[in-house]
C-alpha positions as CSV (number, residue, x, y, z in Angstrom):
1,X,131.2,39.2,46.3
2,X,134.7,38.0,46.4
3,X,134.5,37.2,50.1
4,X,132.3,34.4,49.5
5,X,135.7,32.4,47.9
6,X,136.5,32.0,51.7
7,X,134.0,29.3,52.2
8,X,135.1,27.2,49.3
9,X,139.4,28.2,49.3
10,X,141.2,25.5,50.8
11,X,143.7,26.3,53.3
12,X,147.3,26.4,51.4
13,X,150.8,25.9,53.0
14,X,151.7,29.1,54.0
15,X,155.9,30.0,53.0
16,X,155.7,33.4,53.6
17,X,156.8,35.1,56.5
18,X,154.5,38.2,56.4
19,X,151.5,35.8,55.8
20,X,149.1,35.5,58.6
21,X,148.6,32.0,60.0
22,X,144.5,30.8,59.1
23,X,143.8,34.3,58.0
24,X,142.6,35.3,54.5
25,X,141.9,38.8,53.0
26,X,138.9,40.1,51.1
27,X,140.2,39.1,48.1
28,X,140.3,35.0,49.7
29,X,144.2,35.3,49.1
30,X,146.1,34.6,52.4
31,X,146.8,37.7,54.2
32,X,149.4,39.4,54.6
33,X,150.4,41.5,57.6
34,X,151.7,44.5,56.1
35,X,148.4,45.3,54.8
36,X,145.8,43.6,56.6
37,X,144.4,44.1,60.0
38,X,146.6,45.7,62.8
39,X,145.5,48.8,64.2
40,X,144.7,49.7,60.5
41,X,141.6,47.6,60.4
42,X,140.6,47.9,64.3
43,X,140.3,51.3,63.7
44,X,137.2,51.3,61.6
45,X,135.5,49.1,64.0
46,X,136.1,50.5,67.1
47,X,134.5,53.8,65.4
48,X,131.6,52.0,63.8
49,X,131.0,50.3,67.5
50,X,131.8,54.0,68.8
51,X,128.7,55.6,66.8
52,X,126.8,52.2,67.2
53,X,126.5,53.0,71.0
54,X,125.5,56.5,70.5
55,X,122.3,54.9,68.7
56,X,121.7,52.2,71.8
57,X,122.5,54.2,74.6
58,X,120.1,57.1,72.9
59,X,117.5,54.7,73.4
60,X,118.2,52.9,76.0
61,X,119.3,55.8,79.1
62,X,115.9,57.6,78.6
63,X,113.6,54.8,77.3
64,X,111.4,54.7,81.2
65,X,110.6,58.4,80.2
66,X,109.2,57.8,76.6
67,X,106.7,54.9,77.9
68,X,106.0,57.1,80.8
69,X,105.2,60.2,79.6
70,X,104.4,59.7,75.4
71,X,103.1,55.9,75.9
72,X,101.4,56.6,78.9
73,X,102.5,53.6,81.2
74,X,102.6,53.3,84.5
75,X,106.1,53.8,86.6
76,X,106.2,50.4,87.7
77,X,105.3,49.1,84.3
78,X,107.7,51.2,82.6
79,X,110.7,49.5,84.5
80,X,109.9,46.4,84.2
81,X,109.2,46.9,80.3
82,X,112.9,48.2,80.2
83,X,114.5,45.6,82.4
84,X,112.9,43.3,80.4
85,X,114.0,44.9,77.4
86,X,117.6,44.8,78.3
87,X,117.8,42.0,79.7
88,X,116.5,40.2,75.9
89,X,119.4,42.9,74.7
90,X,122.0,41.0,76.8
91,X,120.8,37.3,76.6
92,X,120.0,37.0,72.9
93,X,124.0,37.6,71.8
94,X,123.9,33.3,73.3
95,X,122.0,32.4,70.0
96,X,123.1,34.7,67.4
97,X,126.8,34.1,68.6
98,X,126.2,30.6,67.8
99,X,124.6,31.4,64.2
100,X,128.1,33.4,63.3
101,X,130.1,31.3,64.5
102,X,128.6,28.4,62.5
103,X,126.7,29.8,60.3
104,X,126.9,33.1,59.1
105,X,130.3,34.6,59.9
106,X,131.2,37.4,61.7
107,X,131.9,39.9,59.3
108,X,128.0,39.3,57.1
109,X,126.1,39.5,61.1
110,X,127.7,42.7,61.7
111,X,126.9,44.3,58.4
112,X,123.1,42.3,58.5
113,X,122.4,43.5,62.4
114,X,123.7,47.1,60.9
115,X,120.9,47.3,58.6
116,X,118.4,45.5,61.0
117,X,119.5,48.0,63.6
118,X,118.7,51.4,60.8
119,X,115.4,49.5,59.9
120,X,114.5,49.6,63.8
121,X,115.6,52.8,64.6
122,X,113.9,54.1,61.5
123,X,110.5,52.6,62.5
124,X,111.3,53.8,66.0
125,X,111.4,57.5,65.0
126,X,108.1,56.7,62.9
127,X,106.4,55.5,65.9
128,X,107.7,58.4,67.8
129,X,106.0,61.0,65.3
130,X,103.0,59.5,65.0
131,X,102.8,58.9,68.6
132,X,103.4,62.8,69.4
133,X,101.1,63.7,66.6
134,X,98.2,62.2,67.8
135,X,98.9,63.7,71.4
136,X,99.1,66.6,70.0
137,X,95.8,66.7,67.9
138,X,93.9,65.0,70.8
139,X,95.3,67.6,73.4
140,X,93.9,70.4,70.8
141,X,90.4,69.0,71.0
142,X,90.5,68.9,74.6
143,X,90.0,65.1,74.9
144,X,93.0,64.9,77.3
145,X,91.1,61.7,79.6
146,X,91.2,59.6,75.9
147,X,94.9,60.6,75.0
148,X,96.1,57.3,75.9
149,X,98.0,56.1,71.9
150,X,96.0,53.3,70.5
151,X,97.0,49.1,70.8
152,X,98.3,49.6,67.8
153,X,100.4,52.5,68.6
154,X,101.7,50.5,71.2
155,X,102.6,47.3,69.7
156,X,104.4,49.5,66.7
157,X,107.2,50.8,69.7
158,X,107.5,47.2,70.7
159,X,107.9,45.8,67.3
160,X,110.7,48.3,67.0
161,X,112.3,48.5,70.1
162,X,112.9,44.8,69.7
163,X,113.9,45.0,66.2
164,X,116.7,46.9,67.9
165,X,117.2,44.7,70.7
166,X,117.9,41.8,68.1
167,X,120.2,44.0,65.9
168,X,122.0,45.3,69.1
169,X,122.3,41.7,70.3
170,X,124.1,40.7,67.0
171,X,126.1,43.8,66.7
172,X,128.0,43.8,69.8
173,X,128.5,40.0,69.8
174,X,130.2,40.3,66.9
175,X,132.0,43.3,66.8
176,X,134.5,42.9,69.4
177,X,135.5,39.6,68.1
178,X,135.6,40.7,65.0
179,X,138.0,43.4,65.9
180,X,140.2,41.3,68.3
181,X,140.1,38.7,64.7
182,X,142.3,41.8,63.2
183,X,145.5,40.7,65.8
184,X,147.6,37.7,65.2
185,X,148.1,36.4,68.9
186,X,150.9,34.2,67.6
187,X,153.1,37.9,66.6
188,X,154.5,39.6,70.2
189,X,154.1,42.7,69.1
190,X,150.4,42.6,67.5
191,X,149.6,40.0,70.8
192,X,150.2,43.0,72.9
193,X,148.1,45.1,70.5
194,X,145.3,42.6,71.1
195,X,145.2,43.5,74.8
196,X,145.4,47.0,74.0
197,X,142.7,46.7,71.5
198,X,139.8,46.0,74.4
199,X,141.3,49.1,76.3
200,X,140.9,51.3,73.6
201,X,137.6,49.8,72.3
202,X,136.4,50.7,75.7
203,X,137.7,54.1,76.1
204,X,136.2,54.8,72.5
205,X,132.6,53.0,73.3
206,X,132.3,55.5,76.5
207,X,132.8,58.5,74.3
208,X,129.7,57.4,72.3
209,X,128.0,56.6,75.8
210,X,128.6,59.9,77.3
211,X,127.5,61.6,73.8
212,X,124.4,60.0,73.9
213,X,123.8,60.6,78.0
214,X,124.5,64.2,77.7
215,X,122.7,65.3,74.8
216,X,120.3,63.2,73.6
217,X,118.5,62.8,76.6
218,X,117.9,66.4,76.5
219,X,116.6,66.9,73.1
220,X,114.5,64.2,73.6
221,X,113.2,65.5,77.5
222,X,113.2,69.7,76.1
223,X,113.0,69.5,72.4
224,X,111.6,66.4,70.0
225,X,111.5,62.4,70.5
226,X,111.0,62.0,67.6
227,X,114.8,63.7,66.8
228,X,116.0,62.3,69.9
229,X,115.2,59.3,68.2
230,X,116.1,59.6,64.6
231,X,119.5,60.9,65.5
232,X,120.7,57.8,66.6
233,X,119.1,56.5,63.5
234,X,121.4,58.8,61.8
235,X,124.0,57.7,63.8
236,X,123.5,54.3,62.7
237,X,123.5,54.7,59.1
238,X,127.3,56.2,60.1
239,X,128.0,53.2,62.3
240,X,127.1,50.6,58.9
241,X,129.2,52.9,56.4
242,X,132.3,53.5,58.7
243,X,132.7,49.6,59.1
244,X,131.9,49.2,55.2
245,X,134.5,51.7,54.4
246,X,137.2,49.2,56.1
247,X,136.2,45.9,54.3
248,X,139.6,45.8,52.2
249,X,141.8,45.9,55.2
250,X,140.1,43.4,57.2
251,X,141.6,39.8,58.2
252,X,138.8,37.1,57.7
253,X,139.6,34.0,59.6
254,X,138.0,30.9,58.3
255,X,138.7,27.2,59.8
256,X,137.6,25.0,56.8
257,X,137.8,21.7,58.4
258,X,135.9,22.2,60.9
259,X,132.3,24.8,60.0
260,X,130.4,23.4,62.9
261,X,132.4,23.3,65.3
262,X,129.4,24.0,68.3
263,X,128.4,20.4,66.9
264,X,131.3,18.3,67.7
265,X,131.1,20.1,71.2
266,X,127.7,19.0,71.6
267,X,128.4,15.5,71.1
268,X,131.2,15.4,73.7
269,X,128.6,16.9,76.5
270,X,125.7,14.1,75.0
271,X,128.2,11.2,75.2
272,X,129.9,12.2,78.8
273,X,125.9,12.6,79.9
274,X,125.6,9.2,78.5
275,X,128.6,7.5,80.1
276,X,127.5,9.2,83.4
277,X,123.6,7.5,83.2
278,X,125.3,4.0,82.4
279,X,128.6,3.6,83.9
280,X,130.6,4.7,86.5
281,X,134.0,6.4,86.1
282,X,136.7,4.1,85.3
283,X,139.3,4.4,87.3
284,X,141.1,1.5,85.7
285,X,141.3,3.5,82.4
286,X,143.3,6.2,84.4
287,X,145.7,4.2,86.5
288,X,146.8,2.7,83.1
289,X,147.7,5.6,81.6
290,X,144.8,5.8,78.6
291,X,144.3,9.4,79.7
292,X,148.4,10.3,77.8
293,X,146.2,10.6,75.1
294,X,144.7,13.5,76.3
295,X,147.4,15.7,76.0
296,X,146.5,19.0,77.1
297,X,147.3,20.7,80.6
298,X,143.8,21.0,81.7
299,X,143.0,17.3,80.9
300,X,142.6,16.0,84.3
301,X,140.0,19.2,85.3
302,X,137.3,17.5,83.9
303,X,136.7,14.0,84.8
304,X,133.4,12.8,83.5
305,X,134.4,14.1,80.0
306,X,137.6,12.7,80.0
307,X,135.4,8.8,80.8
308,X,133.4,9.7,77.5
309,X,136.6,10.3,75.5
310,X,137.9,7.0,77.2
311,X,135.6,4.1,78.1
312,X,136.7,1.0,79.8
313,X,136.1,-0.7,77.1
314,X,137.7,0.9,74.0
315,X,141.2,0.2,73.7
316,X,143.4,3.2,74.0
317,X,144.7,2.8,70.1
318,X,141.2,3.5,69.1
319,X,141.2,7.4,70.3
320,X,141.4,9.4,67.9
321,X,143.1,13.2,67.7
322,X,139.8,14.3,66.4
323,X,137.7,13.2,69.5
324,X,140.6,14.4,71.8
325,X,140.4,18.0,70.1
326,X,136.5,18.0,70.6
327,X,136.4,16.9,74.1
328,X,139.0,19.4,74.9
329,X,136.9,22.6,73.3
330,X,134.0,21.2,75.3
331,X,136.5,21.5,78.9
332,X,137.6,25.2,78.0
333,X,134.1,26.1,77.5
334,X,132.7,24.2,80.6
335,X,135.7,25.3,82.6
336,X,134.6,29.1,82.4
337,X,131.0,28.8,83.9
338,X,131.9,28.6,87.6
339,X,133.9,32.4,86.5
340,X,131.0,33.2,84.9
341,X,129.2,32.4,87.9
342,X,130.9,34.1,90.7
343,X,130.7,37.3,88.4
344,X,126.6,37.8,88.3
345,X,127.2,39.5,91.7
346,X,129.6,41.9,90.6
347,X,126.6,42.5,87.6
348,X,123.8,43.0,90.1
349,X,126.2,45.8,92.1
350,X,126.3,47.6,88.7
351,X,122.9,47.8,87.8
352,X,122.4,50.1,90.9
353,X,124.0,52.8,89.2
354,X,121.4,53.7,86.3
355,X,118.1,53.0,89.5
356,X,118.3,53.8,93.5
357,X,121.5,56.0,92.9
358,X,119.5,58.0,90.2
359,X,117.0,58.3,92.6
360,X,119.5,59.6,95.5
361,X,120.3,62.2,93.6
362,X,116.4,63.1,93.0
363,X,116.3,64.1,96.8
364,X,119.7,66.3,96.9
365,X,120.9,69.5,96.4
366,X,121.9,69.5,92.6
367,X,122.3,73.5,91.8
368,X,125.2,74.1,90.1
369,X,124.5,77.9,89.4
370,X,121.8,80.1,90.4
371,X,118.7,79.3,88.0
372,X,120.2,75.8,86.6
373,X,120.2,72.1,88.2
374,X,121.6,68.8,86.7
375,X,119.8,65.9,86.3
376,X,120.5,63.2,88.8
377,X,120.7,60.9,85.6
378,X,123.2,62.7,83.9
379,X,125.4,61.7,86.9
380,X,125.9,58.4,85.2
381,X,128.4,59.8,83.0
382,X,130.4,60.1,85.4
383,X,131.1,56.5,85.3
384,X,132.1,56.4,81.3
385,X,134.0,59.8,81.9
386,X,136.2,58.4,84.6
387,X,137.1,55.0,82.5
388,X,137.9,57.8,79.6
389,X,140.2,59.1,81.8
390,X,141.6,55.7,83.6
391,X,142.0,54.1,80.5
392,X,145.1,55.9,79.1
393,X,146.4,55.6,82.6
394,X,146.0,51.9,82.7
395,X,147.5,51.1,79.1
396,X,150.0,53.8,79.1
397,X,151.5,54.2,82.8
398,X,150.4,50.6,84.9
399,X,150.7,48.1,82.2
400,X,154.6,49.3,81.4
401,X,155.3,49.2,85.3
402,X,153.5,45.9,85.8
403,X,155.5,44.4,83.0
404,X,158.7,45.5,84.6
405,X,157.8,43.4,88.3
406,X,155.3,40.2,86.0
407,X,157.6,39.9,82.8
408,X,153.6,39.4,81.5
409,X,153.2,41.4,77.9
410,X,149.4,42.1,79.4
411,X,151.3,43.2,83.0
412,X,148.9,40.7,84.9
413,X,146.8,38.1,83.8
414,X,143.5,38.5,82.5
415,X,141.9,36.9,86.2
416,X,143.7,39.2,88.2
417,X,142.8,42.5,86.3
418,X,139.0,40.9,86.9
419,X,139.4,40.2,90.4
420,X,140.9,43.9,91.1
421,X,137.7,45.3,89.2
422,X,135.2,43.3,91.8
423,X,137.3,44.2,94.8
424,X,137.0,48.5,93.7
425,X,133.2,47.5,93.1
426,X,132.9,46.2,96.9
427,X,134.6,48.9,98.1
428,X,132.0,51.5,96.5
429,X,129.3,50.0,97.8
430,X,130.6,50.3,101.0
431,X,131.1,54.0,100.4
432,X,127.8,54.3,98.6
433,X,126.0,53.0,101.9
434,X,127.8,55.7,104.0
435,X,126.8,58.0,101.5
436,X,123.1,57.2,102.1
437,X,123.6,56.9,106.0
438,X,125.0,60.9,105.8
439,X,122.1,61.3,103.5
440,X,119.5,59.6,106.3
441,X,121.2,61.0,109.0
442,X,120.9,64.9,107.1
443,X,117.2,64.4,106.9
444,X,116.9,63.8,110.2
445,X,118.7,67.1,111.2
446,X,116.6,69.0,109.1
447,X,113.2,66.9,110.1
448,X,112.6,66.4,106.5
449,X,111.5,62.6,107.1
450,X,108.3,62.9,106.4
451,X,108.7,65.3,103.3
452,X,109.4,62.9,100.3
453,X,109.7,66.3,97.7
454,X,111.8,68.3,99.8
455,X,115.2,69.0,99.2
456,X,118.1,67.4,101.3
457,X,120.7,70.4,101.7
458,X,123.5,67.9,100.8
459,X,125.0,68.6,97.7
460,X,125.0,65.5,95.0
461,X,128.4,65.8,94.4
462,X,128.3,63.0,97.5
463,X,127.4,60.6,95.1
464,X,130.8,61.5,92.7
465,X,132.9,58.9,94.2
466,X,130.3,55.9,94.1
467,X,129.9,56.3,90.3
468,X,133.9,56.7,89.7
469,X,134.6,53.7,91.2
470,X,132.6,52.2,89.5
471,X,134.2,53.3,86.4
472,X,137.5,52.3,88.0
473,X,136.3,49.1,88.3
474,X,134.7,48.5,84.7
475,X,138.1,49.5,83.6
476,X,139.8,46.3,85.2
477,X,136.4,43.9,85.3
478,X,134.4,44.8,82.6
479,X,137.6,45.0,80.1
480,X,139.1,41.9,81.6
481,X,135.7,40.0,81.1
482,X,135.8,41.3,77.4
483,X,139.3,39.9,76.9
484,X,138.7,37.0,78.9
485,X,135.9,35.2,77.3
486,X,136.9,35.7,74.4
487,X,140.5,34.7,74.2
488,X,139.2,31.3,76.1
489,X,136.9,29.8,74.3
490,X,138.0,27.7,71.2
491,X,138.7,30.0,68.1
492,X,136.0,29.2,65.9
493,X,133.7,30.2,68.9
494,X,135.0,33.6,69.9
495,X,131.6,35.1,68.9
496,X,129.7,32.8,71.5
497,X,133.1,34.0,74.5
498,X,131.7,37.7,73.7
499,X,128.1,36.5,74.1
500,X,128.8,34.8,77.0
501,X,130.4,37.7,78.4
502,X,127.8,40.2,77.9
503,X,125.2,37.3,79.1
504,X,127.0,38.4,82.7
505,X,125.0,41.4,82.7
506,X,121.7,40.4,81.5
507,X,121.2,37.7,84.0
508,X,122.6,40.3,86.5
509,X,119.8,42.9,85.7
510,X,117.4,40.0,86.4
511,X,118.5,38.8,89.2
512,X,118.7,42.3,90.6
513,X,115.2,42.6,90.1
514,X,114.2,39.7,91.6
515,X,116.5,40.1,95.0
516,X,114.5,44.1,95.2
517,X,111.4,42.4,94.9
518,X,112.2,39.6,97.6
519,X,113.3,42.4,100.0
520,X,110.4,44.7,99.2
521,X,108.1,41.0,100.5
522,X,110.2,40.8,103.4
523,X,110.7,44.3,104.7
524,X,107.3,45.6,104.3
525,X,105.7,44.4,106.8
526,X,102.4,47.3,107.0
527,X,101.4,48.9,110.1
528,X,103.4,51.9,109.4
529,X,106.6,50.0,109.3
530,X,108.9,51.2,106.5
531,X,110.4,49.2,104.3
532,X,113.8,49.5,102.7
533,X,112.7,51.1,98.7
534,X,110.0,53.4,100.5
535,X,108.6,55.7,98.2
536,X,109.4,58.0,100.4
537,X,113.7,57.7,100.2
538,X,114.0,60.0,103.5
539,X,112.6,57.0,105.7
540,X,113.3,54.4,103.5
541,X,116.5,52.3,103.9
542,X,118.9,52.2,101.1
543,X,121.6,52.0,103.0
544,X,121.1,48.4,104.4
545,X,120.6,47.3,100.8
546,X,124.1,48.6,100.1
547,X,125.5,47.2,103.0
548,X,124.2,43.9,101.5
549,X,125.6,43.8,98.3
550,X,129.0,45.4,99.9
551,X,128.3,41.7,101.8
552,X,127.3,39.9,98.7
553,X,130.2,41.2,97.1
554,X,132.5,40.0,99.8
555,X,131.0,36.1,99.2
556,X,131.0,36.9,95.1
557,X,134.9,37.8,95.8
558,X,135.9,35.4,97.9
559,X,134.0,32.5,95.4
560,X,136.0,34.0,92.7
561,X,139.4,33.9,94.2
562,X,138.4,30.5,95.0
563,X,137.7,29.0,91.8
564,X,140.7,31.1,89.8
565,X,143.2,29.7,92.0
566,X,142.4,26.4,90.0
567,X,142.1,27.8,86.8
568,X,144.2,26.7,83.5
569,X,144.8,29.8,81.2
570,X,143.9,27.4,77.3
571,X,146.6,28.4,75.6
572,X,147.3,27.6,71.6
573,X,147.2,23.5,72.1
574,X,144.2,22.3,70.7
575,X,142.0,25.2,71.1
């Protein structure tokens, strides 16, 4: 395939003006803006990652129910199959950033986790028909006590859900970078395009995420799992030929001095743990100016790397713009981890909205018309139909007016639009928690404490507002944290920003199981004392736990603020 001329093309001086700087077409020639990447290009991969999510979240929003009801598992061991699940989904993008970065490129893992993802999905569906079929022949014998599915059977649905989970976690790694690849940042207009692009990439993704919320959980519930399953199979083999059908417009970016550049990073962490087990810091080297070699604004932010680049006894002549470039990738990267820190509260507030507010919604009023009710799970599309709707608002009608008052091409930074998504998460947990005091308080009324199956005559349109703020939010945090890591990390390592990014969420769902179980310890105390996630959610107490994450959020916020006030944007230089 012609592409594979971009690992052995050298780099050519570049005298055109419509030639994109360290960017090569499908063809290896340099490319060339009028007909490379742009909105042109984006487009097919913001519709591939579209359908993509119509196949995850079709597994993924209803997956507790499949190893409930056709697996046979307990409710208990259902969840924590699915947390655990997801949270592999979320944390294995770290490694397999790495890998196309380095490795493999971007554009070969998408299309590979493409056809990983069809050959999961596909043995998903299998499992899922041969699951149901042998339910169904062992019902018709009337051996319901042995209809449990077989080890086997079993192991098959794991094999293949995790076949998925690695696709998945190479897929979405990938594919925003890839996409953001198709802007030159160095062009005003197309660098305003980039910032656009992670708007519109959202606002697309939540389409497919609302498809997948409001249909496919009900074929799979009423009608077939095995469709319900083999539709986002389907989906998938879409998803792989819509991002195929762009190849020829696509900008490849390859940096041929340097194809491993995680390694050079590596040694600049290994020789500033060195210099920090054998010396101390030199402050002699820095009174004497050796750090003007170090050229870059954030120089000074990291100290014990700057002592590894300059040791007290190598004389300033001997550093060399090579080491200076390495030891400045390994800053940017190490600089975002306190972010990335302060931001795992802000995760563990969000993965509320797919448990204890489903299971608010159980208890309510959810009638809509005589003879039909809504789910209480298919609430959660409120939260991807509101940042359909506060997308266009946000690029279209606040960006423009922020520009006029910032003179910023984004409107405000990439921080700020973070920080305004945590503080609109805070503030709907505070209204989520008098939401479920009403909720307590209307049980009480009614004397419908001890009644766990009654229902609460409080309409669940209560919980509306908790679950569009938190689509407000996503809108600034979630899209700011996409644009952030990516565009701050070196450029040879923009697949490992992304992973890092959607690493946020995957430590968040694991820490939010671990603070529920801590507080289950601690508030059930027996002799009839009720704890706070009761079975029973009429005496239970959901409303101090959202009273302390609306606390946690408070310290998560206030960390935040504290550590962007110091933070240096990297900015073309040496990254």
């Amino acid at each position: 395939m012609a592409i594979n001329a971009l690992l052995e093309r050298p780099q050519s001086p570049l005298r055109e003006e419509a030639v994109v700087p360290r960017a090569f077409d499908y063809n290896g020639r340099p490319a060339k803006r009028s007909t490379s990447g742009g909105w042109r290009a984006a487009c097919f991969i913001i519709g591939a990652a579209a359908a993509e999510r119509i196949a995850y979240f079709g597994i993924e929003v209803n997956l507790v129910n499949y190893l409930t009801g056709q697996l046979g598992q307990s409710t208990a061991m259902a969840a924590k199959n699915v947390n655990t699940w997801f949270g592999v989904t979320a944390l294995l993008p770290l490694l397999l950033a790495f890998l196309a970065d380095c490795y493999v490129g971007r554009y070969r893992t998408i299309v590979a986790a493409s056809l990983l993802y069809v050959l999961g999905l596909g043995l998903l569906t299998i499992s899922a028909v041969y699951t149901s079929q042998s339910r169904s022949d062992c019902q018709n014998m009337e051996k319901i006590e042995s209809c449990s599915p077989s080890r086997s059977q079993v192991l098959f649905c794991f094999f293949s859900l995790y076949l998925v989970a690695v696709a998945g976690g190479g897929y979405k790694t990938c594919n925003q970078a890839f996409g953001a690849d198709q802007f030159d940042e160095e062009d005003p207009e197309e660098g305003k395009a980039k910032s656009s692009y992670f708007n519109w990439s959202s606002f697309c993704l939540c389409i497919g995420l609302s498809v997948s919320m409001l249909t496919l959980s009900y074929i799979q519930d009423n009608l077939n799992w095995a469709l319900g399953f083999g539709i986002p199979c389907i989906a998938m083999v879409v998803a792989l030929l819509l991002f195929l059908l762009g190849t020829n417009t696509y900008r490849y970016s390859i940096e041929s001095d340097e194809k491993r550049p995680i390694m050079g990073i590596c040694k600049a962490f290994v020789e500033a743990a060195r210099i920090w087990r054998t010396t101390p810091l030199s402050e002699k080297a820095i009174e004497e100016g050796a750090l003007g070699a170090l050229s870059h604004q954030g120089s000074q932010e990291c100290r014990l790397l700057n002592e590894a680049l300059l040791e007290p006894n190598c004389p300033e002549e001997d550093v060399k713009a090579g080491s200076a470039t390495e030891f400045e990738k390994a800053k940017a990267i190490l600089r975002l981890f306190p972010i990335w820190s302060t931001i795992l509260v802000y995760a563990i507030v969000l993965a509320q909205s797919s448990t204890f507010f489903t299971k608010q919604g159980m208890t309510m009023d959810r009638s809509v018309w005589s003879g039909f009710d809504i789910t209480a799970a298919s609430l959660q599309a409120c939260i991807s139909l509101s940042i359909v709707l506060f997308v266009p608002i946000y690029d279209r009608i606040f960006i423009p007016l922020a520009r006029k008052f910032t003179n910023k091409p984004s409107g405000i930074t990439m921080l700020q639009r973070i920080g305004i998504g945590i503080f609109i998460s805070a503030i709907s947990m505070v209204i989520a928690a008098l939401i479920e005091t009403k909720r307590l308080k209307t049980t009480q009324d009614h004397g419908l404490i001890d009644m766990p199956y009654a229902t609460v005559p409080m309409r669940v349109w209560w919980l509306v507002p908790q679950y569009i703020l938190f689509g407000l939010s996503e809108v600034f945090a979630v899209v700011g944290l996409q644009e952030f890591f990516y565009d701050q990390v070196p450029t040879e390592l923009r697949s490992v920003g992304v992973s890092l990014y959607l690493s946020i969420f995957g430590v968040g769902s694991f820490l939010s199981s671990f603070l529920i179980s801590a507080i289950e310890k601690a508030t059930d105390g027996g002799d009839g004392q009720e704890g706070w996630f009761n079975d029973n959610l009429n005496s239970a107490h959901l409303n101090y736990f959202y009273w302390l994450l609306s606390g946690l959020s408070v310290v998560g916020f206030t960390a935040y603020l504290h550590f962007t006030r110091s933070y240096t944007y990297n900015k073309g230089g040496l990254l």
